[in-house]
C-alpha positions in Angstrom: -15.4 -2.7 -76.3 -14.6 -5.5 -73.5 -16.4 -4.6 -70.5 -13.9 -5.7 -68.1 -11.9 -2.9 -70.3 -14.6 -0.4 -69.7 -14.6 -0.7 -66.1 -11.0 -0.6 -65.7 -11.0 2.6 -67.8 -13.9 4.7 -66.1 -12.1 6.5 -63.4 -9.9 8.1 -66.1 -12.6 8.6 -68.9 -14.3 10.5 -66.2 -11.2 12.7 -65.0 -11.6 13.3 -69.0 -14.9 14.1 -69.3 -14.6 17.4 -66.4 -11.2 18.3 -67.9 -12.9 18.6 -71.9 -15.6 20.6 -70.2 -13.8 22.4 -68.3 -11.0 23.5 -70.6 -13.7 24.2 -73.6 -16.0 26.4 -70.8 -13.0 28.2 -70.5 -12.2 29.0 -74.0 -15.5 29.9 -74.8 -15.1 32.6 -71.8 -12.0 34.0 -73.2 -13.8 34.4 -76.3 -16.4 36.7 -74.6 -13.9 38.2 -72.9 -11.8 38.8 -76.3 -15.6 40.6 -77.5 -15.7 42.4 -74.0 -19.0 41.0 -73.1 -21.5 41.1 -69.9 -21.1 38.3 -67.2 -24.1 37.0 -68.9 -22.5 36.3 -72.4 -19.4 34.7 -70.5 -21.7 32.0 -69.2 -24.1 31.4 -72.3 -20.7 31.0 -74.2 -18.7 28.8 -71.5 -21.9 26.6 -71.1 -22.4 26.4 -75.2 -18.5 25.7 -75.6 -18.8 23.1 -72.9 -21.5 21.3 -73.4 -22.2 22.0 -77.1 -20.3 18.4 -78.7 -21.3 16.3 -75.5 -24.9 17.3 -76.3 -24.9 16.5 -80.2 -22.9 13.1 -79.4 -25.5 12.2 -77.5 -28.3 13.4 -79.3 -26.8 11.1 -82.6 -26.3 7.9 -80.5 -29.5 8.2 -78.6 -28.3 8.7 -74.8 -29.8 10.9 -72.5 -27.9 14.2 -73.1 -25.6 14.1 -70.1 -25.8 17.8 -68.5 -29.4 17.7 -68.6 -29.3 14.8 -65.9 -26.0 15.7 -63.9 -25.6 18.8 -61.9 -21.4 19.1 -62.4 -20.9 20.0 -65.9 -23.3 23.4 -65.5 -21.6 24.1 -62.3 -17.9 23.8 -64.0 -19.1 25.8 -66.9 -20.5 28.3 -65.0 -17.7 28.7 -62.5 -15.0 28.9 -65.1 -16.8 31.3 -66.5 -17.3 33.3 -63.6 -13.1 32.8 -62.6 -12.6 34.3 -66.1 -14.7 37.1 -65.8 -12.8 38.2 -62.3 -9.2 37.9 -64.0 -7.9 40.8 -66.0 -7.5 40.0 -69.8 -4.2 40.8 -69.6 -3.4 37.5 -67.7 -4.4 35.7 -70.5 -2.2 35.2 -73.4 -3.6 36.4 -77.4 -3.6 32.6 -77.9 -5.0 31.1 -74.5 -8.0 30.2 -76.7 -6.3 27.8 -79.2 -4.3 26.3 -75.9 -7.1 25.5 -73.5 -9.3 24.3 -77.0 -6.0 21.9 -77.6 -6.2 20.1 -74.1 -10.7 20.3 -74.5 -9.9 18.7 -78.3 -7.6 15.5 -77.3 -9.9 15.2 -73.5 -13.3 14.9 -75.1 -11.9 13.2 -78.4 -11.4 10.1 -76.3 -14.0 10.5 -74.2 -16.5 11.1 -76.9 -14.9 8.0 -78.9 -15.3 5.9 -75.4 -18.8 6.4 -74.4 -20.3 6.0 -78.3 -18.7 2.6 -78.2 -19.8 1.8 -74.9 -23.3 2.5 -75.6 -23.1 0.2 -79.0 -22.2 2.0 -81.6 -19.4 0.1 -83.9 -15.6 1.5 -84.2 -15.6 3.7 -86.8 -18.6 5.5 -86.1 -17.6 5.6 -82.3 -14.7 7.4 -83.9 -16.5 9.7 -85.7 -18.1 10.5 -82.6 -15.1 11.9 -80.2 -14.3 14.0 -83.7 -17.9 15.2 -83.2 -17.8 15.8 -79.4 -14.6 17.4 -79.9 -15.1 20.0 -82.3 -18.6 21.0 -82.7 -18.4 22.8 -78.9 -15.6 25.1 -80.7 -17.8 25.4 -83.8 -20.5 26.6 -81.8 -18.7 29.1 -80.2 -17.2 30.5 -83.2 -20.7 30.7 -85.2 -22.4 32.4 -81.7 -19.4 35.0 -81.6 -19.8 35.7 -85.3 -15.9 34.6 -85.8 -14.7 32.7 -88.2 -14.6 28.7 -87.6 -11.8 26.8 -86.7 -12.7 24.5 -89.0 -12.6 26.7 -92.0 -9.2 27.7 -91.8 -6.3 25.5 -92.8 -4.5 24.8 -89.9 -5.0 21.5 -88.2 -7.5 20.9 -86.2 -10.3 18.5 -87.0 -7.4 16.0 -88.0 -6.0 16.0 -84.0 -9.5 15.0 -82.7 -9.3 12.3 -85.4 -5.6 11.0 -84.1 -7.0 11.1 -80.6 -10.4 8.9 -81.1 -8.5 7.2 -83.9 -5.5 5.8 -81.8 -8.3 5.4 -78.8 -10.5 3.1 -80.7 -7.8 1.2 -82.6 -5.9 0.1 -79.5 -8.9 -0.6 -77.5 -9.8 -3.2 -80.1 -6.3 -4.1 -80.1 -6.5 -5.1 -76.5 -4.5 -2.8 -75.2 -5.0 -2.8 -71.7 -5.5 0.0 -68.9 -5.5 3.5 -69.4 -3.1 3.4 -72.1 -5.1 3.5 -75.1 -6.8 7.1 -73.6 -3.3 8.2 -72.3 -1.6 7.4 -75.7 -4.5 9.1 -77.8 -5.4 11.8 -75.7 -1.3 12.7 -75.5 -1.1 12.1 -79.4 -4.0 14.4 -80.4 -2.6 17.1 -78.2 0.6 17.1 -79.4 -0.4 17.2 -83.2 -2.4 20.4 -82.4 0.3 21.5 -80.8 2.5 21.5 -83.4 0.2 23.0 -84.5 -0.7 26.3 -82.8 3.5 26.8 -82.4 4.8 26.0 -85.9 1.5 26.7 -87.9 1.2 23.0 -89.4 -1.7 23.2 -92.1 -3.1 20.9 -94.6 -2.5 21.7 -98.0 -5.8 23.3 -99.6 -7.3 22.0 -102.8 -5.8 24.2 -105.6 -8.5 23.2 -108.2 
């Protein structure tokens, strides 16, 4: 990616990068709170939720795992989990999960996408890599609560992290300048999974 693109874009990537962990901290919470857990399992699940696809992006292209050198992420995760674990459940809706994992899925799809190809890695596998920090924070959360994944149900999911680092890289490399390659994927991704959540949008299943 340009530099001169990179630079321009930073501000936002980062406003990105505290809303993905933010809004994933926060689903992970609402899943301990779903399982009526101690303060304790609010945090371990808002920190693995939060942190989880940041730290295996950045264990595949071979940065220095970002929470482990940056104070804020912890704090965020922590604190959302401990805003959750004041509010009564019944503030929250059955489906507040699959919301705030919507807005964490486009955020950190870009995001993810963004700092793989900043730190080298080519387009497609920078791709590859907001799908990865996207989804695998979700995953974790689901395999820790002892829930079914996300990713093996129908419904589509994996495929709006794809349309958000997709659209990302391809306009970046386009030339597109600004923001509006994140804006327009981020937006894009959200939307799809949207659609999603409210009308049940699937991909068909192999029928053998």
């Amino acid at each position: 990616m340009h530099p001169v693109f990179l630079s321009s874009l930073s501000p936002f990537l980062a406003w990105l990068d505290i809303a993905g962990v933010a809004v994933f901290a926060a689903s992970g919470a609402l899943a301990a709170a779903r399982a009526q857990r101690t303060i304790v399992t609010f945090c371990f699940f808002a920190l693995v939720t939060g942190t989880g696809g940041g730290t295996i992006r950045d264990l595949l292209i071979d940065a220095p795992v970002f929470w482990m050198h940056r104070t804020l992420p912890v704090a965020i995760c922590l604190t959302v989990a401990a805003l959750v674990w004041m509010t009564p459940q019944r503030w929250w809706s059955s489906r507040a999960i699959d919301w705030f994992d919507a807005v964490g899925l486009a955020a950190y799809a870009v995001y993810g996408a963004s700092k793989a190809i900043s730190a080298g890695v080519p387009p497609l596998p920078g791709a590859l890599m907001g799908v990865v920090t996207a989804c695998f924070g979700g995953i974790l959360r689901d395999i820790v609560a002892g829930v079914p994944s996300i990713i093996m149900r129908p419904e589509i999911y994996v495929t709006a992290a794809a349309l958000s680092s997709g659209l990302f890289v391809t306009l970046s490399m386009a030339g597109l300048p600004s923001v509006w390659p994140a804006a327009i994927g981020a937006v894009a991704g959200f939307a799809l999974r949207a659609l999603a959540i409210s009308r049940g949008l699937a991909l068909p299943a192999y029928r053998g």
